[in-house]
N, C-alpha and C positions, 0 to 999 in steps of 0.2 A: 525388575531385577531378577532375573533371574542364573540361580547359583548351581552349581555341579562339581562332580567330583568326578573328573575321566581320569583313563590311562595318561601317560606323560605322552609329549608327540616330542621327535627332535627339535619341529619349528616351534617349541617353548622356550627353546635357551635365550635368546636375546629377553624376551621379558624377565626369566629366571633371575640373567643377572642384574639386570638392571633393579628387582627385589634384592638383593642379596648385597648388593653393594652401597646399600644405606647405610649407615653409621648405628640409626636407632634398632633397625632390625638385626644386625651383626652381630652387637652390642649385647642379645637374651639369646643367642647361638650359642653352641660347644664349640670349642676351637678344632680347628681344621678343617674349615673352610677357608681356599683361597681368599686373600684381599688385597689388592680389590678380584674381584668375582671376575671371569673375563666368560665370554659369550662360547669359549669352547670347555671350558671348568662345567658348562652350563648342561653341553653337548656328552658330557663324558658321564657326567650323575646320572643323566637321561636314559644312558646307553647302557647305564650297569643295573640303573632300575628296571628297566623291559627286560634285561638280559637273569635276572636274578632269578630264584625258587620261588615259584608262583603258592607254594605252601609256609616259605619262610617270610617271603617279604611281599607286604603288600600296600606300595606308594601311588598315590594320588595328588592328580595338578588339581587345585582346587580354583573353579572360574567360576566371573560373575560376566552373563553372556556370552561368551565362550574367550572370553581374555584372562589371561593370567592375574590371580590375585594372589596364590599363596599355594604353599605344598602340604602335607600331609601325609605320615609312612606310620606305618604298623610294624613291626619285627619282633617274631616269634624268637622267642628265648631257645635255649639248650640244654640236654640232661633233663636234672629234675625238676625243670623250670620249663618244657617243653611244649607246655599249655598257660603259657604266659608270656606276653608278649609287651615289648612299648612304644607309645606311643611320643611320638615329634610330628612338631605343627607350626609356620609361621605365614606370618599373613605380611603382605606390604603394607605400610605405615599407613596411607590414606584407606587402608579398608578396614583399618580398626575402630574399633566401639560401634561396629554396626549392628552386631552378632553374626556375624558370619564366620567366625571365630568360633564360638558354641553349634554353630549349624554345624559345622563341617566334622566337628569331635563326635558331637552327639550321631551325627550319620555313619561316619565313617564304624565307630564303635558299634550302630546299629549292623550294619554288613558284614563285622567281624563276626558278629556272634554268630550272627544268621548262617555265615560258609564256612566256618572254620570251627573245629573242635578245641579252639580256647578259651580260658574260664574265666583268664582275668586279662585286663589292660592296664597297664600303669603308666606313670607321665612324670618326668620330674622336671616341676622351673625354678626356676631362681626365684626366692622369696620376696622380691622387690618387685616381680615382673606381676604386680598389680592383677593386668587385663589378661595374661595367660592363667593365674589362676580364678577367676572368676569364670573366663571361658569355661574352664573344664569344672567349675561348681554348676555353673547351669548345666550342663550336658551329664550331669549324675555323677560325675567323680565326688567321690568323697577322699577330703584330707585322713593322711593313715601318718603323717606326723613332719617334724621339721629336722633337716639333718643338717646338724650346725655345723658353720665353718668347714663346708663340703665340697666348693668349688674354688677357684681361682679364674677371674678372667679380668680381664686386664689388668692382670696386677692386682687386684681386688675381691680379697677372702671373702666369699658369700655366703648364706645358708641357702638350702634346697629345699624343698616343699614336694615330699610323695604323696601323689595323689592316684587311685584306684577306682577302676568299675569294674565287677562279676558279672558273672553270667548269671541272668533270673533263673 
């Protein structure tokens, strides 16, 4: 098995949406994302992530053997947050609990520090979302607290979970 984190290619959109159009992975998304997910939604994410500030935003197709398994994006904050950034990550439903969830945080956040002069990464999941916050426990985030009754999705007032890594 082997796993990587490349640039996006346009030929990712069919797998993209075919991830994204699961129920269970939809489901720990922020809204706004199309649904169902269509294969050119797929093309148009693709096209604005290559096309972006290679200092502000820095998104990753995350493979196992070089097939789609999951995405991963960094985004540099603004103003006095300018060296701080966050992090979003999901993985299709059959590549969970493998850790490739925790590989891909833990790497990616390794790359961030390495090229980039930000100091901190944050992530916020939904408190329920189990296997996203243990991912980012093993990959060093530490929980920095629980923000109650913080999101709404589907109809359903949730709490959040901020979770953070610094730079050594």
């Amino acid at each position: 098995m082997e796993l990587a984190l490349r640039p996006w290619r346009l030929s990712d959109a069919k797998a993209l949406a075919e991830l994204l159009n699961d129920p269970a992975v939809h489901t720990n998304l922020r809204d706004g994302l199309p649904s169902p997910y269509a294969e050119e939604d797929g093309r148009n994410f693709i096209t604005d992530m290559l096309a972006a500030d290679p200092d502000k935003v820095f998104a990753f197709a995350i493979t196992q053997d070089d097939s789609l398994v999951g995405s991963i994006g960094v985004f540099r904050q603004e103003n006095i947050h300018r060296r701080t950034a966050e992090m979003g990550c999901y993985l299709g439903r059959k590549h969970w609990n493998r850790g490739i969830g925790t590989w891909a945080v833990r790497e990616t956040s390794r790359r961030i520090f390495a090229q980039t002069d930000l100091l901190r990464i944050f992530a916020e999941t939904f408190a329920r979302n189990h296997g996203s916050c243990r991912a980012l426990e093993k990959a060093g985030f530490q929980c920095e607290g629980v923000m109650r009754k913080h999101a709404v999705k589907n109809g359903e007032v949730l709490d959040v979970k901020l979770y953070a890594l610094l730079r050594e």
